[in-house]
N, CA, C and O atoms as a Tinker XYZ file with bonds, in Angstrom:
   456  protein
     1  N    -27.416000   86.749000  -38.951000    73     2
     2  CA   -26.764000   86.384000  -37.717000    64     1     3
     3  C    -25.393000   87.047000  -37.668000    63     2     4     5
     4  O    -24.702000   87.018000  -38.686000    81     3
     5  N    -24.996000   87.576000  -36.686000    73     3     6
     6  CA   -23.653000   88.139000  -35.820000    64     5     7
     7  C    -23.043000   87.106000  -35.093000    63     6     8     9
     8  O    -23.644000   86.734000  -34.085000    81     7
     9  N    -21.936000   86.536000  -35.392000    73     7    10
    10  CA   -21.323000   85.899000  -34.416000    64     9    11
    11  C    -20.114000   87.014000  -33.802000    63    10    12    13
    12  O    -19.701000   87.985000  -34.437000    81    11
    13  N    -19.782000   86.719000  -32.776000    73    11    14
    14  CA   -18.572000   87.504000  -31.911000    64    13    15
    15  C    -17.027000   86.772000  -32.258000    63    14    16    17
    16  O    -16.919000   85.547000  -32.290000    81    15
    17  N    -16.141000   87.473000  -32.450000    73    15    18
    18  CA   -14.910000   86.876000  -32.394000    64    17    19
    19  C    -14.325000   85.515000  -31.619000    63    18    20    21
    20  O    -14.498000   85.511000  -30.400000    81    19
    21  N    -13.749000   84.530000  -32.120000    73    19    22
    22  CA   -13.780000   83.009000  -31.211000    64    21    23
    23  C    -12.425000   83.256000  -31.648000    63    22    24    25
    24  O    -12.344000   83.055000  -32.860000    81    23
    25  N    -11.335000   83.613000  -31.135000    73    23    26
    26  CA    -9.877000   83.891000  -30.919000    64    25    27
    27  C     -9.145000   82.801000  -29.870000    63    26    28    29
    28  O     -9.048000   83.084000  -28.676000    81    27
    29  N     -8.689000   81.659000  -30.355000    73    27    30
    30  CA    -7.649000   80.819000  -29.385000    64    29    31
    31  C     -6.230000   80.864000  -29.778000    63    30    32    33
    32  O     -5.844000   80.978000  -30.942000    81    31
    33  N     -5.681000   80.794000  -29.020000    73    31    34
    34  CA    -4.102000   80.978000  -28.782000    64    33    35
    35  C     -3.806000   78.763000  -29.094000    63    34    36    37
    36  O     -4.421000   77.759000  -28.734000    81    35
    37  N     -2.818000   78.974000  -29.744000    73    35    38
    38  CA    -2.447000   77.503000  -29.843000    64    37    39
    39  C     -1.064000   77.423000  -30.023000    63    38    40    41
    40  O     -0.438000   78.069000  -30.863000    81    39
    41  N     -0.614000   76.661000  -29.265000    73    39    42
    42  CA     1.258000   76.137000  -28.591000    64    41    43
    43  C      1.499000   75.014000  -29.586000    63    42    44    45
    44  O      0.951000   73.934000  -29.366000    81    43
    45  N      2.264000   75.163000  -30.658000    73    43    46
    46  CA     2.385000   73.935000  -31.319000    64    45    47
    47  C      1.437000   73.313000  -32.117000    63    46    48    49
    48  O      0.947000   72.217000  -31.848000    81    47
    49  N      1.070000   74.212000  -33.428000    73    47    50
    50  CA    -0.175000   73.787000  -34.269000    64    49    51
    51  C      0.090000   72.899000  -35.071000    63    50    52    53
    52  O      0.816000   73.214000  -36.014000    81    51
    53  N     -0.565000   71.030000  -34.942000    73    51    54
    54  CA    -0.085000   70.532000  -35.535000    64    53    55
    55  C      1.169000   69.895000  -35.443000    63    54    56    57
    56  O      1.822000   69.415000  -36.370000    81    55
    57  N      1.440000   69.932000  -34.276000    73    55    58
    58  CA     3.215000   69.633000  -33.807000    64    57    59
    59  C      4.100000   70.409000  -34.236000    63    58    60    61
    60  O      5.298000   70.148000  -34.127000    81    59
    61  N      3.475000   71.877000  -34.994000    73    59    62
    62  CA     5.102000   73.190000  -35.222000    64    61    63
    63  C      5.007000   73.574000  -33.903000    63    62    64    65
    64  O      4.260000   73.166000  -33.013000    81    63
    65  N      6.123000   74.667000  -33.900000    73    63    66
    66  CA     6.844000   75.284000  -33.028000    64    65    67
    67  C      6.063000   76.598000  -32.877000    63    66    68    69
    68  O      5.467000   76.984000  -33.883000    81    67
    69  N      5.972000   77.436000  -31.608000    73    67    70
    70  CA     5.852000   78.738000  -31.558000    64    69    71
    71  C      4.222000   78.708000  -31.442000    63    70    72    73
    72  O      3.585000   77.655000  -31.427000    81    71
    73  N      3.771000   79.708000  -31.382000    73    71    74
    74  CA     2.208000   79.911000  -31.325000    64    73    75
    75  C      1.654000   80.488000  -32.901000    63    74    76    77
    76  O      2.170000   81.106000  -33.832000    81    75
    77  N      0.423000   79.952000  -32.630000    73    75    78
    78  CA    -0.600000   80.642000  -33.727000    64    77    79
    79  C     -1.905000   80.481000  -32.992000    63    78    80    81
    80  O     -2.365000   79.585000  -32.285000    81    79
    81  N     -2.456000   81.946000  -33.501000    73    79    82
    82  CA    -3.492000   82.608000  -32.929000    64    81    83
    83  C     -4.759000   81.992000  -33.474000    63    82    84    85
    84  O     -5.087000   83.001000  -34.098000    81    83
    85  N     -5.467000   81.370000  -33.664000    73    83    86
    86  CA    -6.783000   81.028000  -34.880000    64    85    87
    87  C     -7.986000   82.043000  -34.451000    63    86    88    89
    88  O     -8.836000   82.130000  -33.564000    81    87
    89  N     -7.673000   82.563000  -35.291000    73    87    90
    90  CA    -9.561000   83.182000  -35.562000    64    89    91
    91  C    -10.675000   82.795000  -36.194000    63    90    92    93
    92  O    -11.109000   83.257000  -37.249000    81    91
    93  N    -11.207000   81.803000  -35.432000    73    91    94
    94  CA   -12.470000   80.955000  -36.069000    64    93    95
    95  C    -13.832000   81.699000  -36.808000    63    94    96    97
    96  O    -14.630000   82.460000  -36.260000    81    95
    97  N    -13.832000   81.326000  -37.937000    73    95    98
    98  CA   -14.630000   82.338000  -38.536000    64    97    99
    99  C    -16.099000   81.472000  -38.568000    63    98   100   101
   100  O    -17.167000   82.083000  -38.532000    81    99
   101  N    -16.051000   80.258000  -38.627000    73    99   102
   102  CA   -17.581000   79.880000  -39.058000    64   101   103
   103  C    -17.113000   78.316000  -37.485000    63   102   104   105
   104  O    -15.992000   77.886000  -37.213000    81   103
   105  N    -17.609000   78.168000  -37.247000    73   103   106
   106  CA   -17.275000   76.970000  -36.554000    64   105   107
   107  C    -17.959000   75.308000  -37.170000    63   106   108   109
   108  O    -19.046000   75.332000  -37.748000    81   107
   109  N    -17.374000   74.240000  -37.018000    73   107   110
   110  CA   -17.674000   73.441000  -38.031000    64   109   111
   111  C    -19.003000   72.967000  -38.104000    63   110   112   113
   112  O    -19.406000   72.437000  -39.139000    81   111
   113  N    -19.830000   73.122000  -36.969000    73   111   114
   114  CA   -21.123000   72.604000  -36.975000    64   113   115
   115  C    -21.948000   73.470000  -38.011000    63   114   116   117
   116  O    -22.935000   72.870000  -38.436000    81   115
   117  N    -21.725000   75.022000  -38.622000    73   115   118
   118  CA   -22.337000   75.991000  -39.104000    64   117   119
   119  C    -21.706000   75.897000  -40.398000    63   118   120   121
   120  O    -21.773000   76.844000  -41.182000    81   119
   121  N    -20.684000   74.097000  -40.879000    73   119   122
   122  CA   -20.068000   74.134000  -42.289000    64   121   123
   123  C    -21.130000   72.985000  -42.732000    63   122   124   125
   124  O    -20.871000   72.562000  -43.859000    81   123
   125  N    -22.320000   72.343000  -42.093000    73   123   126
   126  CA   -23.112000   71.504000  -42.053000    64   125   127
   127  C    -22.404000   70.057000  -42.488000    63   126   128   129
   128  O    -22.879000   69.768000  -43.586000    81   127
   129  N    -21.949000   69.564000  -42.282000    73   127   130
   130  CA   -21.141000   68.642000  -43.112000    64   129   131
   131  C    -20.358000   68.434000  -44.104000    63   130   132   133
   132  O    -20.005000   67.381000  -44.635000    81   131
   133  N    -20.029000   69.848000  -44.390000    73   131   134
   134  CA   -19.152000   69.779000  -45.823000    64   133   135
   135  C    -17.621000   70.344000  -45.152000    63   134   136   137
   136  O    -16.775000   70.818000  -45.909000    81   135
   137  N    -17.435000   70.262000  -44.009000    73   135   138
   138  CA   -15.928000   70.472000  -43.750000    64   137   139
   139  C    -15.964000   70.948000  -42.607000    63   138   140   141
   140  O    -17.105000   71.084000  -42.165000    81   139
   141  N    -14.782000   71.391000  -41.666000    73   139   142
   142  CA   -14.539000   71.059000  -40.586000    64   141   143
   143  C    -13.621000   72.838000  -39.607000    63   142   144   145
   144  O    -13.728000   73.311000  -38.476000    81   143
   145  N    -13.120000   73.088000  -40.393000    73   143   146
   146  CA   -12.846000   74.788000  -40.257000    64   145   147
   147  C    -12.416000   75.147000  -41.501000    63   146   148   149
   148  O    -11.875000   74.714000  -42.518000    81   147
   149  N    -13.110000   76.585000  -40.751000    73   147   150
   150  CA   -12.959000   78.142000  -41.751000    64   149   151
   151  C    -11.931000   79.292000  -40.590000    63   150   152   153
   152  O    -12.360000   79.624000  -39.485000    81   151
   153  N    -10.790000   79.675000  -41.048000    73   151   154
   154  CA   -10.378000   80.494000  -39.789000    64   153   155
   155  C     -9.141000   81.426000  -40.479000    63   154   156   157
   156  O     -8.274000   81.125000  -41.299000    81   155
   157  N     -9.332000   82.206000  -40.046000    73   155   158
   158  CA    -7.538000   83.079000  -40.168000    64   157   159
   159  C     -6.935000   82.836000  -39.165000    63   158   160   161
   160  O     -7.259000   82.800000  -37.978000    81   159
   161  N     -5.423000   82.554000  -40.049000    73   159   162
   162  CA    -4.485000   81.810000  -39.228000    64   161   163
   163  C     -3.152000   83.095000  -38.846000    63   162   164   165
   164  O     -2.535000   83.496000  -39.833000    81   163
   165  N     -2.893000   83.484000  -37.944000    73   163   166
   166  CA    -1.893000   84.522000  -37.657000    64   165   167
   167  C     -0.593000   83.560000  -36.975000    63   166   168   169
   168  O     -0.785000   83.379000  -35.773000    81   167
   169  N      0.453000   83.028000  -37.402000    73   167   170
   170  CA     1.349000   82.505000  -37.049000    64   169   171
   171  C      2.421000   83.937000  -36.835000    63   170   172   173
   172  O      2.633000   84.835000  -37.650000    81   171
   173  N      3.178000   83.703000  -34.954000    73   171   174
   174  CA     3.413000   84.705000  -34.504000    64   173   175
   175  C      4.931000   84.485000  -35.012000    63   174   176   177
   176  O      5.137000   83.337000  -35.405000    81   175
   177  N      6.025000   85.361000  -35.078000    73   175   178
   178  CA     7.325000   84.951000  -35.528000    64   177   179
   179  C      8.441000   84.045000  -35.317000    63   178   180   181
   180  O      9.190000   84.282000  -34.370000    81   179
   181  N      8.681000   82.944000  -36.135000    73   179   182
   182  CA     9.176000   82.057000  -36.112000    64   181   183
   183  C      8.638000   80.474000  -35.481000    63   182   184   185
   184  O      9.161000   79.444000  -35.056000    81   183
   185  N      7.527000   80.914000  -35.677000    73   183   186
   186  CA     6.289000   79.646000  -35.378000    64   185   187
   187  C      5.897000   78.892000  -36.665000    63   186   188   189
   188  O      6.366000   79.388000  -37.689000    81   187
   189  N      5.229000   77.933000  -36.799000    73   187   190
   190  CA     4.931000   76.996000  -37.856000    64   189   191
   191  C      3.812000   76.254000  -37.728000    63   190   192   193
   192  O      3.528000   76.203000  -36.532000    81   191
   193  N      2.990000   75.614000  -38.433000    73   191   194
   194  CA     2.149000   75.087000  -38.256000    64   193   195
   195  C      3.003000   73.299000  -38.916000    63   194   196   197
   196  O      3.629000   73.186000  -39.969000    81   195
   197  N      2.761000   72.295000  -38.009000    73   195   198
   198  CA     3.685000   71.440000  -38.347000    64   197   199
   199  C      3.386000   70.376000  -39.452000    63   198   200   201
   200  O      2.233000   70.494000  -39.868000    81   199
   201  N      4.017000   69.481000  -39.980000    73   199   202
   202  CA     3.957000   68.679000  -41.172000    64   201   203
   203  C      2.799000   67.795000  -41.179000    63   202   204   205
   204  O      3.343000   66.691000  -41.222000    81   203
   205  N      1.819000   67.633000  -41.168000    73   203   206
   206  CA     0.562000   67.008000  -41.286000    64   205   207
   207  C     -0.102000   66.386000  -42.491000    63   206   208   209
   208  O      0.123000   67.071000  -43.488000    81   207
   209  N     -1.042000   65.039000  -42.811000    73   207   210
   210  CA    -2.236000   64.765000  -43.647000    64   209   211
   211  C     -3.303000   65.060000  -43.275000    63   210   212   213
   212  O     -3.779000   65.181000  -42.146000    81   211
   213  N     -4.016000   65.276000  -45.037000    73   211   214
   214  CA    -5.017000   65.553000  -44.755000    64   213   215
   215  C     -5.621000   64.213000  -45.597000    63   214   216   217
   216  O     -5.218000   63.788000  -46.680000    81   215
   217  N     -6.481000   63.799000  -44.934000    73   215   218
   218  CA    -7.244000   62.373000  -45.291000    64   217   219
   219  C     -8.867000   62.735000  -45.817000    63   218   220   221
   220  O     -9.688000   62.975000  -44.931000    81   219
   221  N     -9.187000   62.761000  -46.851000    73   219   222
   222  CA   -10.752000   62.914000  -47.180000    64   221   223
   223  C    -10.927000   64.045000  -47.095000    63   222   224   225
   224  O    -12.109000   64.370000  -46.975000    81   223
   225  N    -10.023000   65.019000  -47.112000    73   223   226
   226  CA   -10.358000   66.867000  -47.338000    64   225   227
   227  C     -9.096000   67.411000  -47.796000    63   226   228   229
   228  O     -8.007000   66.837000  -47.779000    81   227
   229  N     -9.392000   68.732000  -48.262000    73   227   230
   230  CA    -8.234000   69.614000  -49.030000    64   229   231
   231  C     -8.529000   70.340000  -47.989000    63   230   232   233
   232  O     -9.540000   70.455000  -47.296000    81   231
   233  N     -7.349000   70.877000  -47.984000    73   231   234
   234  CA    -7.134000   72.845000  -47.400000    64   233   235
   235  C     -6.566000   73.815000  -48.413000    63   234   236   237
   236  O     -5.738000   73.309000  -49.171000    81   235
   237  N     -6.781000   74.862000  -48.558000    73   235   238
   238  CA    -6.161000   75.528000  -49.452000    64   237   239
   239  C     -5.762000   76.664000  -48.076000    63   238   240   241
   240  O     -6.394000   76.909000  -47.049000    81   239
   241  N     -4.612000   77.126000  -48.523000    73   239   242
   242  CA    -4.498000   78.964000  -47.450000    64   241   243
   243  C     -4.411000   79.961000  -48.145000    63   242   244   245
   244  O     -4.026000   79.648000  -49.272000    81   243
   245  N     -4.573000   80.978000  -48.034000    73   243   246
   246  CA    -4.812000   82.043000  -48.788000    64   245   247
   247  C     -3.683000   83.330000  -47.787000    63   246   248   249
   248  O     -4.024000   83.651000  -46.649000    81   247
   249  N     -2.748000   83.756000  -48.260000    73   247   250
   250  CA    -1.890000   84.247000  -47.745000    64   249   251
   251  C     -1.881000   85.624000  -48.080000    63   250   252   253
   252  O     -1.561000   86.151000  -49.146000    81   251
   253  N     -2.530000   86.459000  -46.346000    73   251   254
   254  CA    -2.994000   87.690000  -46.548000    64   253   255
   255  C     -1.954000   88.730000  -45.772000    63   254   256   257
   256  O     -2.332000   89.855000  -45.445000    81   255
   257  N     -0.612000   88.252000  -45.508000    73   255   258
   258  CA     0.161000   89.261000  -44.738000    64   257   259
   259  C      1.606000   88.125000  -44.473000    63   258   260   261
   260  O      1.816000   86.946000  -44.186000    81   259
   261  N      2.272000   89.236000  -44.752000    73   259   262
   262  CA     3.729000   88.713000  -44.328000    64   261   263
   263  C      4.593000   87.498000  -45.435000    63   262   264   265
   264  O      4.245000   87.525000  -46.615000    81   263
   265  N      5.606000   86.552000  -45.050000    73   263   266
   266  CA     5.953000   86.374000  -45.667000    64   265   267
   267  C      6.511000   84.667000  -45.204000    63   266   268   269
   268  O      7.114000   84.615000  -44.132000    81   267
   269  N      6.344000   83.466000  -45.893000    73   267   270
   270  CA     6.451000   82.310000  -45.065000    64   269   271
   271  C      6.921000   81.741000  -46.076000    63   270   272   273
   272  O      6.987000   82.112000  -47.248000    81   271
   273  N      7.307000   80.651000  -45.479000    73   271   274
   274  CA     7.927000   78.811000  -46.570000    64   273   275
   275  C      6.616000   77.881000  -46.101000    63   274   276   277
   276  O      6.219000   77.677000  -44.953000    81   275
   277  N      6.039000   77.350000  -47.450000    73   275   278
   278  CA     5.267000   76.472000  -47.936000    64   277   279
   279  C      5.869000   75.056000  -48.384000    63   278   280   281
   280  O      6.261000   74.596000  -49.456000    81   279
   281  N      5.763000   74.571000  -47.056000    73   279   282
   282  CA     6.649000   72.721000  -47.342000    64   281   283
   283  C      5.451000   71.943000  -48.109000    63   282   284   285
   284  O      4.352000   71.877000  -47.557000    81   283
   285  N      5.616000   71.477000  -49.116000    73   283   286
   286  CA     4.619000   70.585000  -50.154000    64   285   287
   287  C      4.959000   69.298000  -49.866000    63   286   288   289
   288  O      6.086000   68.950000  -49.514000    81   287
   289  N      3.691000   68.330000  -50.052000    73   287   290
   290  CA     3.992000   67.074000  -50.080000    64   289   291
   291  C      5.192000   66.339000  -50.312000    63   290   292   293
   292  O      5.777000   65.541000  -49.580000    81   291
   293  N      5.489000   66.796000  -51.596000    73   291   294
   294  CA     7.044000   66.261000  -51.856000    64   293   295
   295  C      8.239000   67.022000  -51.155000    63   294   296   297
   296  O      9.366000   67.082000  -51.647000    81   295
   297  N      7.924000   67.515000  -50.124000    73   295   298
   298  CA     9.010000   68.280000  -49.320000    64   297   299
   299  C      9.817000   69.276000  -50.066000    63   298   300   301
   300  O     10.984000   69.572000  -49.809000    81   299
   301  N      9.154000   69.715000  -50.922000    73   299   302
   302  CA     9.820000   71.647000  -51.713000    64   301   303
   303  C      9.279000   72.592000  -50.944000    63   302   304   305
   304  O      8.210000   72.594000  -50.334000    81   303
   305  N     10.466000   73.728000  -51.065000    73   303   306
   306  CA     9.869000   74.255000  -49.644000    64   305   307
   307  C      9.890000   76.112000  -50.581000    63   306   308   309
   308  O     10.956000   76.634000  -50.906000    81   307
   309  N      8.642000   76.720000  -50.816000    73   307   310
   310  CA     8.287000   77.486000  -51.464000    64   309   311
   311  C      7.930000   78.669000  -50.764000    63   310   312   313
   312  O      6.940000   78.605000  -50.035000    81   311
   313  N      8.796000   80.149000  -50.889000    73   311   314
   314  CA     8.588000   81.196000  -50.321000    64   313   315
   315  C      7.407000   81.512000  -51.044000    63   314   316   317
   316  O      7.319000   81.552000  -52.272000    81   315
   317  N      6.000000   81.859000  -49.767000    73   315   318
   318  CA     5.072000   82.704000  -50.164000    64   317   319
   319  C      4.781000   84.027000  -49.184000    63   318   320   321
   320  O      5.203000   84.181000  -48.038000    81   319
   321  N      3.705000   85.197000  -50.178000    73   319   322
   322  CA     3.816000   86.330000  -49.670000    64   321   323
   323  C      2.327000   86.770000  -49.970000    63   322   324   325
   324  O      1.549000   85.872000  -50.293000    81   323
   325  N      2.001000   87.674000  -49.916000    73   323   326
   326  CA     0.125000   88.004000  -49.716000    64   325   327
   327  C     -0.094000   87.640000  -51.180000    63   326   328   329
   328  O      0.710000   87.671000  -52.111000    81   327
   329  N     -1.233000   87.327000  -51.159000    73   327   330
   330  CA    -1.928000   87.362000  -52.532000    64   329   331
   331  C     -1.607000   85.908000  -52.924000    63   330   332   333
   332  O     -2.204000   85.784000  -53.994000    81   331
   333  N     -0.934000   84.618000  -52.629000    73   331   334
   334  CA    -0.229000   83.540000  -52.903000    64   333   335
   335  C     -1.739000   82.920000  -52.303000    63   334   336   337
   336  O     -2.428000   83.280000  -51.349000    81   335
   337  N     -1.905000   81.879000  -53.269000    73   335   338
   338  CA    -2.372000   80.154000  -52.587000    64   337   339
   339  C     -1.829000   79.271000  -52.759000    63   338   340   341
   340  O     -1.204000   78.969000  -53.775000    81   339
   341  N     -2.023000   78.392000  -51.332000    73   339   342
   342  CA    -1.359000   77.143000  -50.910000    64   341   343
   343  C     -2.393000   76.184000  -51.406000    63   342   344   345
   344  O     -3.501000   76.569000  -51.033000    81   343
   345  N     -2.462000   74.904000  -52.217000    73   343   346
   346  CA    -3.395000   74.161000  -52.212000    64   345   347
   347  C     -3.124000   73.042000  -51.573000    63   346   348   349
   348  O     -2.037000   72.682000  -52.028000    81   347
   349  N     -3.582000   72.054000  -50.550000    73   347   350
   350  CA    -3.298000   70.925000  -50.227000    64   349   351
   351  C     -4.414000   70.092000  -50.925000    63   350   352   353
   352  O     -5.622000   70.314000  -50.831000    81   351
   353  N     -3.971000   69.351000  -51.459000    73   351   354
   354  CA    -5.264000   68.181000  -51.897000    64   353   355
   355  C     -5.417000   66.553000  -51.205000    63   354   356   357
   356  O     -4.359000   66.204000  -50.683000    81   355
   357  N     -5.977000   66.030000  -51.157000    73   355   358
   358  CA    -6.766000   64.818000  -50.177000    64   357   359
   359  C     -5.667000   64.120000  -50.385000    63   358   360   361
   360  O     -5.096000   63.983000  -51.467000    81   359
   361  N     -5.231000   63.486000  -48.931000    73   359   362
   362  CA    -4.153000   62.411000  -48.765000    64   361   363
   363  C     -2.393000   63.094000  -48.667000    63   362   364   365
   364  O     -1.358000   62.550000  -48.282000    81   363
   365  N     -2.703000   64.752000  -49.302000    73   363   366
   366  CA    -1.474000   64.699000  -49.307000    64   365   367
   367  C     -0.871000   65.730000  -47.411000    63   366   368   369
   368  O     -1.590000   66.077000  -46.473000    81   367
   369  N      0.315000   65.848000  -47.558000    73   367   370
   370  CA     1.306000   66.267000  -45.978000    64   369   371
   371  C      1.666000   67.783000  -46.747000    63   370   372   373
   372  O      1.827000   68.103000  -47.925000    81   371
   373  N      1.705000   68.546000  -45.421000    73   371   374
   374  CA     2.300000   69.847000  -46.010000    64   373   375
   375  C      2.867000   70.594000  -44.332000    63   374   376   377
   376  O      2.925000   70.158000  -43.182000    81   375
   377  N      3.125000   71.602000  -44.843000    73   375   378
   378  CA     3.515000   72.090000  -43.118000    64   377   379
   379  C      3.514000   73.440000  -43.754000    63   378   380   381
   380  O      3.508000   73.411000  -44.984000    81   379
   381  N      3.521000   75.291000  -42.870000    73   379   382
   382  CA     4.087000   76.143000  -43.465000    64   381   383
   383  C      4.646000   76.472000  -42.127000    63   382   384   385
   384  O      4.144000   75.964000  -41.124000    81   383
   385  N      6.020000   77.587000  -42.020000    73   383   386
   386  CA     6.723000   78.408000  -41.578000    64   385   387
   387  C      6.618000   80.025000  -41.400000    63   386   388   389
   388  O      6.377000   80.697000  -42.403000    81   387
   389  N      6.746000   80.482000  -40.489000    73   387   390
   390  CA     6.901000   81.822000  -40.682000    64   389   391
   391  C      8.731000   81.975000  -39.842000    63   390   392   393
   392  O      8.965000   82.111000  -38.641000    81   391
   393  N      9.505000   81.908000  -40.726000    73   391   394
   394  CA    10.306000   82.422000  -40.322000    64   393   395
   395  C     11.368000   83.767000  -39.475000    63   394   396   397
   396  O     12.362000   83.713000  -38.752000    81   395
   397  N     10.534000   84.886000  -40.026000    73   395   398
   398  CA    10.537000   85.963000  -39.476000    64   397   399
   399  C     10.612000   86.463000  -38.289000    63   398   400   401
   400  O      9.492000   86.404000  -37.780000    81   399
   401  N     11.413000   86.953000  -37.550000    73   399   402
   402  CA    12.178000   87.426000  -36.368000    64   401   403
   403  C     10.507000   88.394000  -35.685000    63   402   404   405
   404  O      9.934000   88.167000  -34.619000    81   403
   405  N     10.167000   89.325000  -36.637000    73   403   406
   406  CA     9.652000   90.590000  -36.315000    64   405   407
   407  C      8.038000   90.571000  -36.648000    63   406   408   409
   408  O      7.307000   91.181000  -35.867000    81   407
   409  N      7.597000   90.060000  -37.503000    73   407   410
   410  CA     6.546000   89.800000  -38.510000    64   409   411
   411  C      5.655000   88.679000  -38.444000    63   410   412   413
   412  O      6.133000   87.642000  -38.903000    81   411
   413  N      4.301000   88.598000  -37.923000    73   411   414
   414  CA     3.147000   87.642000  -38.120000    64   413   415
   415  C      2.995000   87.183000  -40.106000    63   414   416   417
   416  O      3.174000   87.716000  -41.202000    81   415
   417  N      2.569000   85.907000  -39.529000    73   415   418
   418  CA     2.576000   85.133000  -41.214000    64   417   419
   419  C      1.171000   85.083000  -41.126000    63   418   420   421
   420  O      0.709000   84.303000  -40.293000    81   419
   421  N      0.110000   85.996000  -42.059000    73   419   422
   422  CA    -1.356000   85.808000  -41.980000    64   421   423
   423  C     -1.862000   85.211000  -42.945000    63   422   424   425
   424  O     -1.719000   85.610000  -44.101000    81   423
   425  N     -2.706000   83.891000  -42.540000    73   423   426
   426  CA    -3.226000   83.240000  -44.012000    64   425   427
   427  C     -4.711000   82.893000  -43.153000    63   426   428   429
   428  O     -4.937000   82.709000  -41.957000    81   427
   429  N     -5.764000   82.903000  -44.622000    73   427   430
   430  CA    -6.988000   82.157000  -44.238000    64   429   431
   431  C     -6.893000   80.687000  -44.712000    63   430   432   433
   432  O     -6.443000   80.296000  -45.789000    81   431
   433  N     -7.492000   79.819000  -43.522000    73   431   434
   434  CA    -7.481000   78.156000  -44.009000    64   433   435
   435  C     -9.086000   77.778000  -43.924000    63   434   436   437
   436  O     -9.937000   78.349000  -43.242000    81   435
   437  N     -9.251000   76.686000  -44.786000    73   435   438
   438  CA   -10.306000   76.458000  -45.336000    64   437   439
   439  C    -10.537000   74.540000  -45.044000    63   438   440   441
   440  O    -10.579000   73.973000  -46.136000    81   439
   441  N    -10.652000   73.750000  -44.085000    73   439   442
   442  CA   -10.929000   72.777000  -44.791000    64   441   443
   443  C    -11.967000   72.184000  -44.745000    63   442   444   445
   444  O    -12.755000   72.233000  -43.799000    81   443
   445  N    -12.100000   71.568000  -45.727000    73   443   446
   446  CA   -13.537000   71.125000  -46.453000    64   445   447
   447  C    -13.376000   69.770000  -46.973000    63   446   448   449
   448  O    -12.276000   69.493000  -47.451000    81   447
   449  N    -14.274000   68.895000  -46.958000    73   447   450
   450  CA   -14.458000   67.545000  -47.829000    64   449   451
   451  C    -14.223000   67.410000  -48.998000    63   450   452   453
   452  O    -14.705000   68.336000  -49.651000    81   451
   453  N    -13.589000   66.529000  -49.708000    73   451   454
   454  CA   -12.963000   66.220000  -50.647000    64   453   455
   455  C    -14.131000   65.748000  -51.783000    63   454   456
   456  O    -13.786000   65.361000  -52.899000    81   455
């Protein structure tokens, strides 16, 4: 199977600031019950995805471009850059940043059942 590109624009992901683009890669009905999205996340400059839980699932991101702050549960706030993973694990809050004036923050997100 071929699926076609599913590209939405989103104002405030999560209650951050600025836009991020999602590129839905599997949609959740095609994760059969084991989780809920698969997508690359392009946060446009100086956008964020905002401070959130995750209840009964992890996310991990996988950070494939550019350069962002990774707010952790305990509110440490950790510069990452390509090749970096973010792990969130069940129950816990995280948020990331792309600070950058000029530069998209590209990560793949994953979440799945715990």
């Amino acid at each position: 199977m071929v699926r076609k590109a599913n590209i939405v624009e989103v104002q405030g992901l999560a209650g951050g600031k600025g836009i991020a683009e999602m590129h839905h890669i599997v949609p959740a009905e095609d994760l059969y019950g084991h989780g809920r999205m698969y997508a690359k996340v392009v946060l446009k400059p100086n956008s964020s995805v905002g401070w959130h839980r995750h209840v009964g699932e992890t996310e991990p991101y996988y950070i494939l471009e550019g350069e962002g702050i990774f707010v952790d549960d305990d509110g440490s706030r950790t510069k990452v850059e390509p090749g970096d993973v973010c792990t969130i694990i069940p129950g816990q809050c995280h948020s990331i940043e792309n600070a950058s004036e000029t530069e998209n923050l590209v990560f793949m997100a994953l979440i799945h059942n715990a």
